[in-house]
C-alpha positions in Angstrom: 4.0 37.2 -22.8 6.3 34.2 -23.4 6.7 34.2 -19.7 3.3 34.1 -18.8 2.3 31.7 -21.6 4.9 29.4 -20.0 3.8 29.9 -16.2 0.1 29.0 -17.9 1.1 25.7 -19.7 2.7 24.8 -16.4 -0.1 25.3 -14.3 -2.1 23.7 -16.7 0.3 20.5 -17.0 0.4 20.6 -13.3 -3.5 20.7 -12.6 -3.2 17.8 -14.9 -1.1 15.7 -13.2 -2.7 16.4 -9.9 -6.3 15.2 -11.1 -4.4 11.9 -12.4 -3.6 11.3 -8.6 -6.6 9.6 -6.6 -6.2 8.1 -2.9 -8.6 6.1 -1.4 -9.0 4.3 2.4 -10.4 1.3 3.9 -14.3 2.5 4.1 -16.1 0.6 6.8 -19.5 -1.3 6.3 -21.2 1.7 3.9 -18.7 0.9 1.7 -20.1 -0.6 -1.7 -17.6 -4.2 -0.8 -17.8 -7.3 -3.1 -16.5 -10.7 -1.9 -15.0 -13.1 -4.5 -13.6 -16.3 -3.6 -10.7 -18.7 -5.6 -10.1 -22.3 -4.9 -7.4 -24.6 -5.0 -6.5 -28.2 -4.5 -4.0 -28.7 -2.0 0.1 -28.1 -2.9 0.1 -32.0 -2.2 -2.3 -32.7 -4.9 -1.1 -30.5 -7.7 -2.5 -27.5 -6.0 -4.4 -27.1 -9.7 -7.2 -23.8 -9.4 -10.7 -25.7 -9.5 -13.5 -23.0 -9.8 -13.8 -19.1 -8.7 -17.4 -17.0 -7.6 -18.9 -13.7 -5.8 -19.5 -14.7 -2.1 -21.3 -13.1 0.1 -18.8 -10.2 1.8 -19.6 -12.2 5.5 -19.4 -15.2 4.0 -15.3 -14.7 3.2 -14.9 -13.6 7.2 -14.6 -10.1 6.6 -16.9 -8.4 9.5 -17.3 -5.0 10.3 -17.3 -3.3 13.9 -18.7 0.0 12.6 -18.2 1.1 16.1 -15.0 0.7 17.0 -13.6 2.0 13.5 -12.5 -1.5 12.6 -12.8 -4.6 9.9 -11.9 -8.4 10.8 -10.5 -10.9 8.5 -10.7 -14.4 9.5 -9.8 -17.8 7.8 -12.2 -19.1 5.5 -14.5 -22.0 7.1 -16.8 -24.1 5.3 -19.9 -25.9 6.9 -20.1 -29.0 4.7 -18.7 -32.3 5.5 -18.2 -33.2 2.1 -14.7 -35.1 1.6 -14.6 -33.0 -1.0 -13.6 -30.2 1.6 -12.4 -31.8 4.8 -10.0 -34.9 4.6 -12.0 -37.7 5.6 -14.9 -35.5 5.8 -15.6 -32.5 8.0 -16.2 -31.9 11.2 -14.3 -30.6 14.2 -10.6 -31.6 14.0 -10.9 -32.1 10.3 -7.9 -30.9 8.2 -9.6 -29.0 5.1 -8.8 -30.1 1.8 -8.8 -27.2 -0.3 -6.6 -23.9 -0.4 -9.3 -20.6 -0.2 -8.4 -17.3 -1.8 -11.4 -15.0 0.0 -10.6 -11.5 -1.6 -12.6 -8.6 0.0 -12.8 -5.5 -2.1 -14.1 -2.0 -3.6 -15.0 -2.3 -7.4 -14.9 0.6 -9.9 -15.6 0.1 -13.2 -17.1 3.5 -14.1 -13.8 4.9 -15.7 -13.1 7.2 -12.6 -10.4 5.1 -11.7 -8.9 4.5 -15.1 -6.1 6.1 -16.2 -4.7 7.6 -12.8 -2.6 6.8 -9.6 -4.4 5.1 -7.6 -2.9 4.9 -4.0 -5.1 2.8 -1.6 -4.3 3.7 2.3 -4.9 2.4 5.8 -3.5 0.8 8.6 -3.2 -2.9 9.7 -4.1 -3.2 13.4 -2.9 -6.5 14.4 -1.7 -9.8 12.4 -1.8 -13.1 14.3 -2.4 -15.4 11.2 -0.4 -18.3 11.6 2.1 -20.1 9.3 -1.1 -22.0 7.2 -2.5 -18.5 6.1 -1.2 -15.3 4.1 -3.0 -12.3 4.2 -2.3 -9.4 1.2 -3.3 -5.9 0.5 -3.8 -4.9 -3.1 -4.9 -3.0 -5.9 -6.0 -4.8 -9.4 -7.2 -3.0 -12.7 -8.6 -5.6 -14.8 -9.6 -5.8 -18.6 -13.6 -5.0 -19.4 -14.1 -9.1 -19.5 -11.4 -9.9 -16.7 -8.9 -11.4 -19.7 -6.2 -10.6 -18.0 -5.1 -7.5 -15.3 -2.4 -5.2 -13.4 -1.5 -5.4 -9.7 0.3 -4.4 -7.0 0.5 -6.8 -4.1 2.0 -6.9 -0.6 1.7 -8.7 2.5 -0.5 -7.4 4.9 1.9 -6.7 8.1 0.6 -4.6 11.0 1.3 -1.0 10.7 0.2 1.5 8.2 0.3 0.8 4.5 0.3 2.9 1.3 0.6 1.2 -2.4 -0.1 2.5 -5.2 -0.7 1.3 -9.1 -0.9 3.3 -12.3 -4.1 2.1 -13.8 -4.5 1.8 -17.7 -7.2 4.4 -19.5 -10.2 2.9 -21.1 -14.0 2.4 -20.6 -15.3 -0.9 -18.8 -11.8 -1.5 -16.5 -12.6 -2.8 -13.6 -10.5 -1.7 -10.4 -10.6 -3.1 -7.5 -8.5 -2.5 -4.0 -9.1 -4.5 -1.0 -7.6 -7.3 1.2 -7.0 -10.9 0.8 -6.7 -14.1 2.7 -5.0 -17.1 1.6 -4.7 -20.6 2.9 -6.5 -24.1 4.0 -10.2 -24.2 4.6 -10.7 -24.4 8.3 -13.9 -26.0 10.1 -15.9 -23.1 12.1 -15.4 -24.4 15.7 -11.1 -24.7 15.4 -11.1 -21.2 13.0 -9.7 -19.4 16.1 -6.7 -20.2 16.6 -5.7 -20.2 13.0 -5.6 -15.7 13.8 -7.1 -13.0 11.6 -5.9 -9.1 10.6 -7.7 -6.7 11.8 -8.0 -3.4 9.8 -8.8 0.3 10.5 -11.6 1.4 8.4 -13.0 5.3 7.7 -16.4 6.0 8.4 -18.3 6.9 4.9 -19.9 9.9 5.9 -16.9 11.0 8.0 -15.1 11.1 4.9 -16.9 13.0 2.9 -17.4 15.9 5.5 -13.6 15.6 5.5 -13.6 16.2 1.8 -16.5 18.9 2.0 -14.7 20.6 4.5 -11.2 20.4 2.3 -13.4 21.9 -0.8 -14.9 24.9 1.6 -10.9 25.5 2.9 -9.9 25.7 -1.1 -12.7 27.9 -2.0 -11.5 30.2 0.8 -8.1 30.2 -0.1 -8.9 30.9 -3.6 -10.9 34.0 -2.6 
């Protein structure tokens, strides 16, 4: 009885542990994505944060070809001359003026993500971003009123990637896990050669006949 009692509370502790685990992909355009955008002055000028807001998910660069399995990230351009923005004011040739943080991600902040491991996966197709931008891959659980948050970072290099981060428990935390490009505002006509990543994304109902299919397989087995 011992024995059994045991092999029970083991299971159990197991079963446990497995539900804490939670791994998501890159989803293409069906997925529910949220832009947000950071700027900064320039290193030379203090580099000092100056204001942060939602943008519009094409609006950061990111573009889907739902097609071909596949996301684009591009620099971050901005369409108004303002000095404030281009040195001198923009216009083709202009050097930008500010430093862009575009992030690009999936937001949870129903509690299903709170609490576990959550491993984000996928696979970076190419990176030909040049020296004046960064691109990252992360995962961020923030506090109910974004006070403060957890991450897990890394550079975005071509290949497949797998991070993970163990989220806190509680009701409200917002999770997010997406992509982000860094660096100097870039006018739309001379965005080109600046590079981009481009990312290989999961089609949303492909996924979850993947998963339907997995829960029919585990039913089976259990019979």
């Amino acid at each position: 009885m011992r024995r059994l009692l045991a092999m029970t509370v083991a299971l159990l502790l197991a079963a446990s542990s497995a539900q804490a685990q939670v791994t998501v992909n890159v989803p293409d355009s069906t997925g529910p994505w949220l832009g947000f955008m950071n700027v900064f002055n320039l290193p030379g000028d203090g580099g000092a944060f100056q204001f942060g807001s939602g943008w519009g998910v094409p609006d950061l660069r990111l573009n889907f070809d739902d097609p071909s399995n596949t996301a684009t990230f591009s620099v971050n351009t901005i369409g108004d001359p303002d000095p404030y923005w281009y040195i001198g004011g923009g216009g083709p040739g202009a050097p930008g003026n500010k430093i862009m943080e575009a992030n690009g991600f999936i937001e949870s902040n129903d509690g299903s993500l709170s609490g576990t491991t959550l491993t984000f996966e996928g696979n970076i197709l190419s990176n030909t971003f040049t020296q004046a931008h960064e691109a990252f891959i992360f995962i961020r659980d923030f506090a109910p009123d974004f006070s403060s948050f957890n991450e897990t970072i890394v550079p975005a290099t071509a290949g497949p990637f797998s991070i993970s981060l163990a989220t806190l428990p509680g009701a409200g935390r917002n999770v997010q896990y997406g992509f982000q490009v860094r660096g100097v505002n870039v006018w739309d006509t001379d965005a080109d050669p600046f590079g981009n990543i481009v990312i290989g994304t999961i089609p949303e109902p492909a996924t979850l006949s993947l998963l339907g299919f997995g829960a029919v397989a585990l039913l089976r087995r259990r019979r």
